[in-house]
C-alpha positions as CSV (number, residue, x, y, z in Angstrom):
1,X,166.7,137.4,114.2
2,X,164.1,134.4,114.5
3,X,161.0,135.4,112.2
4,X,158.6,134.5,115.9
5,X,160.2,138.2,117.2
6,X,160.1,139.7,113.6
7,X,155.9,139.0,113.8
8,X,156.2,139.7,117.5
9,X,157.4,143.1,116.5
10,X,153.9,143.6,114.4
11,X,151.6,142.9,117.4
12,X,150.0,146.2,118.5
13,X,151.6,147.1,122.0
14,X,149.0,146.6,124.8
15,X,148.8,149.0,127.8
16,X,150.3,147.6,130.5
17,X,147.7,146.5,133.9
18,X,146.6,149.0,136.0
19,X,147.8,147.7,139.3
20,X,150.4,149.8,140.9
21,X,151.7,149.4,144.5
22,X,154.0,152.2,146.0
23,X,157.6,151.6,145.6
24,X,157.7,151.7,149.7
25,X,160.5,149.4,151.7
26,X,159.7,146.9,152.5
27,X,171.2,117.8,131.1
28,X,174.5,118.8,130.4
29,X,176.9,121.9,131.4
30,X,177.5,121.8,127.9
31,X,174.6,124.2,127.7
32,X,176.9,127.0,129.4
33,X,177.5,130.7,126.9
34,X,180.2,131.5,125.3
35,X,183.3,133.1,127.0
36,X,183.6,135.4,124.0
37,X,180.1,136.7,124.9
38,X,178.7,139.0,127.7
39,X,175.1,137.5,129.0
40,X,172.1,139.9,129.1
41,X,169.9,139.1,131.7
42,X,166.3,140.0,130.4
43,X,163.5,139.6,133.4
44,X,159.8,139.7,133.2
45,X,157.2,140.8,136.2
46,X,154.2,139.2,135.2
47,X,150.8,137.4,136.4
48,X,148.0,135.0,135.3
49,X,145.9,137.4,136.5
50,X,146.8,140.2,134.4
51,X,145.0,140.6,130.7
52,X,148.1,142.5,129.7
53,X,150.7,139.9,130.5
54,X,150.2,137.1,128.1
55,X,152.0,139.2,124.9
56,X,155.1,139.8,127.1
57,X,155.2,136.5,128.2
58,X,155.4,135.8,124.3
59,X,157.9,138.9,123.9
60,X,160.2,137.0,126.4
61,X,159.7,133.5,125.0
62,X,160.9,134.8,121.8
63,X,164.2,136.7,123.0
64,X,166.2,133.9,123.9
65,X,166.4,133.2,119.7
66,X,168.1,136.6,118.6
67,X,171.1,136.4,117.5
68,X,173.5,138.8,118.6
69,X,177.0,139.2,117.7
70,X,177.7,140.6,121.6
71,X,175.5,138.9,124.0
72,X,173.4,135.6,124.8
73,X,170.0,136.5,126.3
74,X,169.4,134.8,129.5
75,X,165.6,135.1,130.7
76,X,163.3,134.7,133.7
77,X,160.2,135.2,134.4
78,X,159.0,136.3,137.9
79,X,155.2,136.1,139.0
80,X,154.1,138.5,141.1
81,X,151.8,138.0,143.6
82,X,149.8,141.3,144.0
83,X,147.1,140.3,141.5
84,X,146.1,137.3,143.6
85,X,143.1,138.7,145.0
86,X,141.5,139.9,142.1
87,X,139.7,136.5,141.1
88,X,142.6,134.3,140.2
89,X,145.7,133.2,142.4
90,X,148.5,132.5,140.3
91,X,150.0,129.0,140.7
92,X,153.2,130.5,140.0
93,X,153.5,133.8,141.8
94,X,155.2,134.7,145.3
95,X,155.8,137.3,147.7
96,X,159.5,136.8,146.5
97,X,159.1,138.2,143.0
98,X,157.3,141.0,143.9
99,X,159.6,142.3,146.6
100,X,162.4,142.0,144.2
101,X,160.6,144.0,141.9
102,X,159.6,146.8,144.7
103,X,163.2,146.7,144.9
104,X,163.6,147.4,141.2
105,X,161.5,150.5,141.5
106,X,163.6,151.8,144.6
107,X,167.0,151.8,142.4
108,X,165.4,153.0,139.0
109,X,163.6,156.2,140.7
110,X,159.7,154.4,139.2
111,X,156.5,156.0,141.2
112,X,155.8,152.8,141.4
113,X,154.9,148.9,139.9
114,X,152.9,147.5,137.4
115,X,152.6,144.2,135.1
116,X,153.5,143.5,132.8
117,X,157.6,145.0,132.9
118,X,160.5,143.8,131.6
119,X,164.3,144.8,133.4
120,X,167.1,144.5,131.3
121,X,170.1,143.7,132.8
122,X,169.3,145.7,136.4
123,X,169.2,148.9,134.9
124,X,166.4,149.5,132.6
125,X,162.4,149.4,132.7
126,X,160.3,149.0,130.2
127,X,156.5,147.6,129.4
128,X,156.9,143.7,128.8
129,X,155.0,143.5,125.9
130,X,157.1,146.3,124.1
131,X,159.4,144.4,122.0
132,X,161.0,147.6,119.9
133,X,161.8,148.9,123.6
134,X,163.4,145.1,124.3
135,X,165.5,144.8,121.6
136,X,166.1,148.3,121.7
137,X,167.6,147.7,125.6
138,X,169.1,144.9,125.0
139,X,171.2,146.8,122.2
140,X,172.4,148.8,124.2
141,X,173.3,147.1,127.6
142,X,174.8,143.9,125.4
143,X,177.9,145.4,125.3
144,X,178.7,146.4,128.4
145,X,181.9,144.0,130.1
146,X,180.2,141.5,132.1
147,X,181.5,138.1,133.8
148,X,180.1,134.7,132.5
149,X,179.3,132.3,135.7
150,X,179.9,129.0,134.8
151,X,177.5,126.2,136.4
152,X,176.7,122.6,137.0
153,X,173.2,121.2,138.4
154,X,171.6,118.3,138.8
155,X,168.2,117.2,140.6
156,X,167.4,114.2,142.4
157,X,165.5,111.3,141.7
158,X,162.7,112.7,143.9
159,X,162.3,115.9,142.3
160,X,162.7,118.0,145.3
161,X,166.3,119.1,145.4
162,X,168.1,121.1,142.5
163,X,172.4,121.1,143.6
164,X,173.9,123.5,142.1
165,X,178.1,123.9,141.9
166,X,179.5,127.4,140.9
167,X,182.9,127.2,139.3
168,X,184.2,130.7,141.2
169,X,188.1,130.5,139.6
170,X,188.3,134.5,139.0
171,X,185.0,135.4,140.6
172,X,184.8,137.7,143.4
173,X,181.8,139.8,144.9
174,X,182.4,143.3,145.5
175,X,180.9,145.9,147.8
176,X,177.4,145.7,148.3
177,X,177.3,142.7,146.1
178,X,175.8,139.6,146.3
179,X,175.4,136.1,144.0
180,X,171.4,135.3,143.4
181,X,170.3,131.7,142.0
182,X,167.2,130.9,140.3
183,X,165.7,127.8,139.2
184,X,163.6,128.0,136.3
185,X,160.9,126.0,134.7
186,X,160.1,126.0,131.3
187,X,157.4,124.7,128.8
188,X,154.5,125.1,131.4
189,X,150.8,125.8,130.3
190,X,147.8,126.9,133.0
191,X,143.8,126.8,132.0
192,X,143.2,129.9,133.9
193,X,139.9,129.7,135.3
194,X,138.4,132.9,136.6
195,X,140.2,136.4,136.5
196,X,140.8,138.9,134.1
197,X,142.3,135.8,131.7
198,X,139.6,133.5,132.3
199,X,138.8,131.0,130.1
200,X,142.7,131.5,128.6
201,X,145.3,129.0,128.3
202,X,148.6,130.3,129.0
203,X,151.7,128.8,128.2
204,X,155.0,130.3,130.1
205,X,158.8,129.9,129.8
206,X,161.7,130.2,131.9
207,X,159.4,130.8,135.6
208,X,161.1,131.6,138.1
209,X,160.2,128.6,140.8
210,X,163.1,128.5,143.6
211,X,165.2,131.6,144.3
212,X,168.3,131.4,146.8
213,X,170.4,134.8,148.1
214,X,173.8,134.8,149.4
215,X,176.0,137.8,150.4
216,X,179.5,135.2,149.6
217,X,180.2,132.8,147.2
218,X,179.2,129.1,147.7
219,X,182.3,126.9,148.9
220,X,181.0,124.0,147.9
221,X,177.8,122.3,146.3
222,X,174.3,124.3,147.0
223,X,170.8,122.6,147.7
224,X,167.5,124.7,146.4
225,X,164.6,122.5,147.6
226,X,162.0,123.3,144.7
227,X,157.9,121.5,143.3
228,X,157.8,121.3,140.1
229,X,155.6,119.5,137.2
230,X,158.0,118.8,134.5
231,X,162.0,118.1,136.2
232,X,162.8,117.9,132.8
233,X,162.6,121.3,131.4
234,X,164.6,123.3,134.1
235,X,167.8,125.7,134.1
236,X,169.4,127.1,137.0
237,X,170.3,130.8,136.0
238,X,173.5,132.6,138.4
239,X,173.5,136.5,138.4
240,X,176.0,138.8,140.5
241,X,174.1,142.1,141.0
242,X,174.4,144.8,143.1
243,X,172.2,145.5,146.8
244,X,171.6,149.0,146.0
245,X,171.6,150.2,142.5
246,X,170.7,146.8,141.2
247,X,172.9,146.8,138.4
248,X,174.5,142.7,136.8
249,X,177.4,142.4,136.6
250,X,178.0,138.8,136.1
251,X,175.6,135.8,134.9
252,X,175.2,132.5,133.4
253,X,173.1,129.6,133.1
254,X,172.7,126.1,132.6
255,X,170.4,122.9,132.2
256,X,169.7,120.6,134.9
257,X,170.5,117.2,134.4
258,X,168.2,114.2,136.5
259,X,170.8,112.4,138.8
């Protein structure tokens, strides 16, 4: 283990924000895992307007680096937008994120939502900042059977269009699955302004910034149209999960190389 998590581990847990909505309906591919290793998929519900947040966005910059003999920790982080209208509006937040997380709190029985919270692998909820509880999770689910995805993506000259290629030899989706694709952004940094983190700078990894559903696998090459500040520092991250219970059953990831 990295010594950042080991003095991670010291911080005092913070209390996780107080907002709660009802669960209601509403580069290279050499980058690519191991075969001989199951991918945990580690996301994070966070916002720029949330005091709470900026230690797990720490907690989940650090995971990536622990060394596990089972697993490779894959990690996103998703910006809810629910916070918006409390004095700052997160540049990186969307209607998106927090819908999937709603969705979260339908399969895993939760009264509700709040920031900052971590999922781990589908099934399990904890506070973000809680990095005993991460490791802890990630323990346990890293050994669990679980398909690697193997990817390819590149992004045009412009910087508008990620294309993504899924090698699908031996992948299938099963009922009530379906195949989700995020592009991620890392090594960004915000002055937040106003809001409960005013005055902060705060410095994120792995955000979530173009997400693409389908219910069957991709035949051929896949276009996310995405805006981004750095082209340079992005990953396209693949998971198979379940419409209902929300469990992963297959992921991978890898770095996008400028055409």
């Amino acid at each position: 283990m990295k010594s950042n998590l080991k003095v991670l581990l010291l911080i005092p847990i913070p209390i996780a924000c107080t907002v709660w909505l009802a669960s209601g309906t509403s580069a290279q591919a050499a980058t690519e895992y191991s075969d001989s290793k199951h991918p945990v998929i580690v996301e994070l519900f966070t916002s720029e307007g949330c005091s709470s947040c900026p230690p797990a966005d720490s907690v989940l910059a650090a995971l990536p680096e622990v060394q596990t003999n089972a697993s490779e920790i894959i990690t996103i982080s998703e910006h809810v937008d629910y916070w918006n209208y409390l004095g700052w509006a997160d540049p990186f937040s969307s209607g998106l994120y927090t819908e999937r997380q709603r969705q979260y709190a339908r399969a895993l029985n939760q009264a509700g939502m709040y920031t900052p919270e971590m999922i781990v692998n589908g099934k399990q909820g904890l506070v973000g900042s809680d990095s005993r509880a991460a490791l802890a999770a990630i323990n346990t689910l890293s050994t669990e059977p679980k398909k690697l995805l193997h990817l390819k993506a590149s992004i045009d000259t412009d910087h508008q269009k990620v294309a993504i290629r899924l090698n699908s030899t031996g992948i299938d989706l099963e009922h009530n699955e379906q195949l989700i694709f995020f592009v991620t952004e890392d090594e960004l940094s915000v002055h937040v302004r106003s809001g409960e983190n005013g005055g902060r700078t705060l410095k994120h990894t792995n955000v979530a910034r173009a997400v693409k559903v389908l219910d069957t696998l991709p035949q051929a090459t896949l276009s996310l149209t995405v805006s981004l500040s750095k082209p340079g520092a992005l990953k396209v991250v693949a998971i198979i999960q379940n419409k209902q219970t929300m469990a992963i059953t297959a992921a991978g990831q890898t770095r996008v190389e400028l055409k």
